[in-house]
C-alpha positions in Angstrom: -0.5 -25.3 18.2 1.9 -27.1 15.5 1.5 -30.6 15.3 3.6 -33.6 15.2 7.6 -33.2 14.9 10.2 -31.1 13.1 10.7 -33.5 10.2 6.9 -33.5 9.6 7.1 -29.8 9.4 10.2 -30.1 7.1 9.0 -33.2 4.8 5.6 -33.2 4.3 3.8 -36.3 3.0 1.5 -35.7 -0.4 -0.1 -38.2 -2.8 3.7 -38.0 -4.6 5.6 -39.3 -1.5 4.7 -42.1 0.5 4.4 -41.7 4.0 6.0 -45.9 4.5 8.7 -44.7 1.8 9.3 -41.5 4.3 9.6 -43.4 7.6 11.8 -45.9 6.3 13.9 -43.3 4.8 14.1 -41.3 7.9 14.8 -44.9 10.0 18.0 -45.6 7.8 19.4 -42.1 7.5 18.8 -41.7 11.0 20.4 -44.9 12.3 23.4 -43.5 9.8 23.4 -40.2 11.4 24.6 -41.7 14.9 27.3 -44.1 13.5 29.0 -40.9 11.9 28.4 -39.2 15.1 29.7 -42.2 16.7 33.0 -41.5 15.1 33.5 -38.3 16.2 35.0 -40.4 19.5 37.8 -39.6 21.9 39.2 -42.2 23.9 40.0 -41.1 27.8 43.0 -43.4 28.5 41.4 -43.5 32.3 38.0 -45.2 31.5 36.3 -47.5 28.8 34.3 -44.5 27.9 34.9 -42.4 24.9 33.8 -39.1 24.7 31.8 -39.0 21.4 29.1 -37.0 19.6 26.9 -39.8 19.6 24.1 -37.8 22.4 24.1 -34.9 20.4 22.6 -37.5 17.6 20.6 -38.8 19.8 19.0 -36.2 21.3 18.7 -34.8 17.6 17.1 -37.5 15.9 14.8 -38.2 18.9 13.3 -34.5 18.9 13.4 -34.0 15.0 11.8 -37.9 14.4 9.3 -38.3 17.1 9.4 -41.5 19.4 8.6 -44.5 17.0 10.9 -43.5 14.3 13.8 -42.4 16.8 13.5 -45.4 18.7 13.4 -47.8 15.5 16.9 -45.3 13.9 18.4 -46.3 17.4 17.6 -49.7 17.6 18.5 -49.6 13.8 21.7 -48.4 14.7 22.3 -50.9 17.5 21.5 -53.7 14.9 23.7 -52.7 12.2 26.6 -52.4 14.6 26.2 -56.0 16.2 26.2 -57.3 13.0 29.7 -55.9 12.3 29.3 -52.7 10.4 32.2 -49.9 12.4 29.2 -47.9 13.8 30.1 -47.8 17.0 32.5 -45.4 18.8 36.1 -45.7 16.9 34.8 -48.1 14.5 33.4 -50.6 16.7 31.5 -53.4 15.7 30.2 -56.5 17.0 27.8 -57.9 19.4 30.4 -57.7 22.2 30.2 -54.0 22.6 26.8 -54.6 22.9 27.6 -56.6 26.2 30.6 -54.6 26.8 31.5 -51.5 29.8 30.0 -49.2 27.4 26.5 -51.2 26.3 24.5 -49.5 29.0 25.0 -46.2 27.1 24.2 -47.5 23.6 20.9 -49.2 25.5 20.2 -45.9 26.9 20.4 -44.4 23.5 17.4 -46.0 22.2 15.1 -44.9 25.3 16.3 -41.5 25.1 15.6 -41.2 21.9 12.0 -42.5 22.0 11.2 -40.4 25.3 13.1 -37.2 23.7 10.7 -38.4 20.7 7.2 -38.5 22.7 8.1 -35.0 24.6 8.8 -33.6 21.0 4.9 -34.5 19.8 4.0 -32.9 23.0 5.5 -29.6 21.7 8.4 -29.9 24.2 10.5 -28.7 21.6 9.5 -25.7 20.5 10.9 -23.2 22.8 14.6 -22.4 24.8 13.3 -22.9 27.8 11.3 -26.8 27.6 13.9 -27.8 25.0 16.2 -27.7 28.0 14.1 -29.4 30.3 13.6 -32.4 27.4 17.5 -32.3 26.3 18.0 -32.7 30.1 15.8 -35.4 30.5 17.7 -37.4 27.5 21.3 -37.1 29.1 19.6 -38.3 32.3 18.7 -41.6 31.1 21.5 -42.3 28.2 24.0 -41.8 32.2 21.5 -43.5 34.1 21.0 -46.6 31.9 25.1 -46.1 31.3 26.2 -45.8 34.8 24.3 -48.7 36.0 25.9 -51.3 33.6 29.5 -49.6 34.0 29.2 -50.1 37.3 29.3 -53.4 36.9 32.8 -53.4 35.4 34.2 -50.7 36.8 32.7 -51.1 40.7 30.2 -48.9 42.6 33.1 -46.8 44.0 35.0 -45.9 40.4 31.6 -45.5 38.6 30.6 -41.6 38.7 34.4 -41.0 38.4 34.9 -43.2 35.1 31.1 -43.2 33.6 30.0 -39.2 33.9 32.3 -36.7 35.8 34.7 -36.0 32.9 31.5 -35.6 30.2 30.1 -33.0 32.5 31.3 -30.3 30.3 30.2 -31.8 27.3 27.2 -32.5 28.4 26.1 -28.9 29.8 27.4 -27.8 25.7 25.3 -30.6 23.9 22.2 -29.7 25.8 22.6 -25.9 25.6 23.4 -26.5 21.8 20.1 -28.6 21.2 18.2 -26.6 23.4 19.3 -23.6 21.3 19.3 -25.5 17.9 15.6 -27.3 18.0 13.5 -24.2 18.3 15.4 -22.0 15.7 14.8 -24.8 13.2 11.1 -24.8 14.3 10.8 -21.1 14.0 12.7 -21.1 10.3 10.5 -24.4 8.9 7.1 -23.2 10.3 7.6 -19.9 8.6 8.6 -22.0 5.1 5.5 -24.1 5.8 
């Protein structure tokens, strides 16, 4: 069985490139990665939530990274944002959206991506079939962790109607494209490897 995750298959550590050099690399592009994604964003005039590309990334970086590095490019991300770079969805910035409607997604994020992360090093990955289970899983707790501060905002009754009904669509395409995109890339890099 291949061990560890899809960027250890892809960059491999030697005496010329330092493994602390790698991972910090990896953090920075990674926290990058989702504030581009985080652009992609269409406002619904309905609810506070945007529709954006941003659990694609997520779900992305977790299985390619592994859980420490995914969870550090998240929290990464998170910082960055708070500290007023436009990373967050529509240019965003501040730490208000991080105690904002939306905040329980952008919390979610970073535990998704570390539990997307660990089932990755299990070899989760590597096929259609448990890449679908483990993209599954991610979308579960990025709405989960979402929902539950929405609710908050929005009330009990409005939350499922504002927070995840109109991303159902997207959602079933983002997983199905993960699912699909994960173990193509780990067939194409073992074979290079």
């Amino acid at each position: 069985m291949i061990q560890g995750t899809l960027i250890d298959t892809i960059w491999i550590t030697s005496e010329k490139t330092n493994t602390t050099v790698r991972n910090i690399t990896l953090i920075v592009v990674g926290s990058w990665i989702l504030a581009i994604m985080a652009q992609i964003s269409f406002p619904l005039p309905f609810t506070p939530v945007p529709i954006t590309a941003q659990t694609l990334a997520v779900l992305i970086l977790g299985s390619s990274l592994g859980a420490t590095r995914a969870f550090a490019a998240t929290v990464l991300y998170l910082l960055q944002g708070a500290m007023g770079l436009p990373f967050f969805a529509g240019g965003g910035s501040g730490i208000g959206v991080l105690s904002g409607a939306t905040s329980g997604y952008l919390f979610g994020f970073v535990m998704a991506a570390y539990i997307m992360g660990y089932l990755a090093e299990k070899g989760m990955d590597r096929s259609v079939q448990t890449s679908l289970l483990i993209f599954c899983v991610g979308h579960i707790v990025i709405y989960l962790c979402g929902l539950l501060v929405l609710a908050q905002f929005v009330g009990m009754n409005n939350v499922l109607t504002l927070g995840l009904l109109p991303f159902i669509p997207g959602l079933i395409i983002k997983t199905i494209l993960s699912s699909i995109i994960n173990p193509i890339a780990w067939k194409f890099f073992h074979k290079k490897s």
